[in-house]
N, C-alpha and C positions, 0 to 999 in steps of 0.2 A: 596746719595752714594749707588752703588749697590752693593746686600746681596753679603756677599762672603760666598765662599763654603766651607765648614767645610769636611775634608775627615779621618777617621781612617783605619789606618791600622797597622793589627799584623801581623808579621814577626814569622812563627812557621813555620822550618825546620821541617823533618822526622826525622834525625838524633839526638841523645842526647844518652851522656853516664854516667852521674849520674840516670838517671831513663830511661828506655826503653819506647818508644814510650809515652814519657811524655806528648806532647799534646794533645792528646787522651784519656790520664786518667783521671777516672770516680772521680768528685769530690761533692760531694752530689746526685750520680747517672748521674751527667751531666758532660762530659768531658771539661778537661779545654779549650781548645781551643772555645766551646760552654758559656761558661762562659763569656771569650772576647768577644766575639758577642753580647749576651747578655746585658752587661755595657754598651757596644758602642749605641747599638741599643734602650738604654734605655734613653741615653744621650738628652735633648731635643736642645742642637744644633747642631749634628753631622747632616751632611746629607749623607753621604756616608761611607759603613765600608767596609773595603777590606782586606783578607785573604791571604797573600805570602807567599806560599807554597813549597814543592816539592813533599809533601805525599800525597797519594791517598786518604787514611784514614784520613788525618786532612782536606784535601780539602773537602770532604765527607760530615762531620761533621759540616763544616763551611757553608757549602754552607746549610745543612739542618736548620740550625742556623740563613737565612737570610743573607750572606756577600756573597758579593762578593769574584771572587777568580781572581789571577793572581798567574799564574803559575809563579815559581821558577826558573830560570836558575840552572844545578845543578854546575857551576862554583863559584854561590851566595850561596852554600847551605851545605859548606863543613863547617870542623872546623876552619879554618882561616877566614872566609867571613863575613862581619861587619854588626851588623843590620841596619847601616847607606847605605850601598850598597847595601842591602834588599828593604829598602825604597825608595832610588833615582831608582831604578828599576819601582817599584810599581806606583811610580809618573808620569816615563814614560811611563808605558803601562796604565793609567789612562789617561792621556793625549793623547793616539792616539784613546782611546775611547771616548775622548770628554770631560774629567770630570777635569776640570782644578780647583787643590788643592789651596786654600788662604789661608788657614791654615792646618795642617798635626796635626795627633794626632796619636801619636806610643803609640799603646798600647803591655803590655807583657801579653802570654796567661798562663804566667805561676804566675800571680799575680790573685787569685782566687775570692778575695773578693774586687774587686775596685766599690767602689762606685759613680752611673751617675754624681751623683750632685757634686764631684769631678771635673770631667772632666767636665761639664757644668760651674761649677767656674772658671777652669783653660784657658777653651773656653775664655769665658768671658773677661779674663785678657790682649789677645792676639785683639780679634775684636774688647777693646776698646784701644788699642796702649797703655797701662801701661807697657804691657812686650811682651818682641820678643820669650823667651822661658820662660815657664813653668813646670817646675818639680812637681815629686811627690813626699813627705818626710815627715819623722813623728820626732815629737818633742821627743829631747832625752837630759836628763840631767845624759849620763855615763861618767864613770871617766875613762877615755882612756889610756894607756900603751903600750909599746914599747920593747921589747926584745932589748938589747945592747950585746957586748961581757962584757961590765962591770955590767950588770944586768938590773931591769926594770925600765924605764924610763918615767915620767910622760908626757902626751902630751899636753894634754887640760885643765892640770892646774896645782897649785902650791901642789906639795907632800907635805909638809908640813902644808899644811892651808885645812880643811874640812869643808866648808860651805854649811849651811843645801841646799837642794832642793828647796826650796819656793827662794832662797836667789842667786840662779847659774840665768845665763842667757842663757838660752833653746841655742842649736844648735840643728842642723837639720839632720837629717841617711835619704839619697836618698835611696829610698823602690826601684826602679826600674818600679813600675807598670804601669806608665808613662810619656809621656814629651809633651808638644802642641809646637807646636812652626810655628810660621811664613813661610809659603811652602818656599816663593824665598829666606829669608834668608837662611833656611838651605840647599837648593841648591847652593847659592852662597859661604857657608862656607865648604858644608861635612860634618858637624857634629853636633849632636845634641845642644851642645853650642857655644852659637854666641851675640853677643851684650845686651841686659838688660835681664836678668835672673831672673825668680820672682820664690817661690814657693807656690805650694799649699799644705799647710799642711794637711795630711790625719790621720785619725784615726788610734792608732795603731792596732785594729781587722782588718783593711783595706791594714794591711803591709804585710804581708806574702808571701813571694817568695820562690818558691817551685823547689828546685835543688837536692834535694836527699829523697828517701824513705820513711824517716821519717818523713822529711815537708808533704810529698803529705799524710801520714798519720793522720799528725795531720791535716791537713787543713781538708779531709773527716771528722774526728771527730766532728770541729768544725761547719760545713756542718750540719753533721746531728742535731749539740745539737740546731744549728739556725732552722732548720726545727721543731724539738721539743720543740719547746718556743712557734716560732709563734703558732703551733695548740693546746697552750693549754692559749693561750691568747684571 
């Protein structure tokens, strides 16, 4: 059977309005968008990592990071525009350069701590035909609620019954940080889910999506205390 080509690519707009010029920012001294790069490039099945853009500064960045760049449509790049639409773009102008995707790996460059070995599991799960998409999501045993006009309302379990933790049976919180999925199916479908859906469960230090201020704070924090472990190990 021949190798098929494993292709990532992160979809990071100029535009953002919970944090200004967010893929850009410095997160353990290294902007996140360099970060994406970084995971991708560290992945050992990826063969190709590509950067859809429209900023000068994250193209920049990316490209000094090792990706590839495919310029942005700025029709793709407003606040309506899908990161699905991002993607089938990127596939297409990968394809008139020759680099035909068998498998698509969306990564988010606003997921800071994604671990390769992740994504080389998730690879994995997709080039041996057990699953068509793969997600990214971390184990969660919270007790879910619901705002009603007649008060709150339990979702995920029975209000009245509180069984310990060791004793719930895990459900899954999709992190965002990414999804692998089979090139032609998601071309055939548009959208990131389509026929057997597997996940890969990630660490939750590995969860962290950063949409406002405060995330992009604590993520450098936690940046730095990782830097500050390793050199005193």
């Amino acid at each position: 059977m021949p190798r098929q080509t494993v292709v990532a690519v992160i979809p990071a707009r100029a535009g953002s309005r919970g944090v200004p010029d967010k893929n850009v920012q410095l997160v353990g001294g290294v902007p996140l968008i360099a970060r994406a790069v970084a995971s991708a490039r560290a992945a050992e099945l990826i063969d190709v990592v590509t950067v859809s853009t429209d900023g000068a500064m994250i193209a920049a960045a990316a490209r000094d990071a090792g990706a590839e760049i495919v310029d942005r449509p700025a029709r793709l790049a407003d606040d309506t525009a899908t990161s699905e639409s991002a993607l089938l773009h990127a596939l297409d102008v990968l394809d008139a350069r020759g680099i035909r995707a068998d498998v698509l790996v969306f990564i988010q460059a606003t997921s800071p701590f994604i671990d390769p070995a992740d994504l080389d599991f998730a690879i994995t799960r997709i080039l041996t035909d057990e699953s068509d998409v793969v997600l990214a999501a971390a184990e969660s045993h919270a007790f879910l609620w619901r705002m009603t006009d007649a008060g709150a309302v339990a979702i995920n379990h029975d209000a009245s019954f509180r069984p310990r933790r060791q004793d719930r049976e895990p459900q899954y919180v999709e992190t965002g940080a990414f999804y692998v999925m089979r090139a032609s199916g998601f071309r055939a479908a548009g959208f990131r889910f389509f026929g057997r859906i597997g996940i890969a469960v990630t660490d939750e230090r590995h969860s962290l999506e950063i949409d406002t201020p405060d995330q992009l704070a604590l993520a450098d924090a936690l940046a730095a205390q990782a830097l500050t472990t390793k050199g005193h190990s």
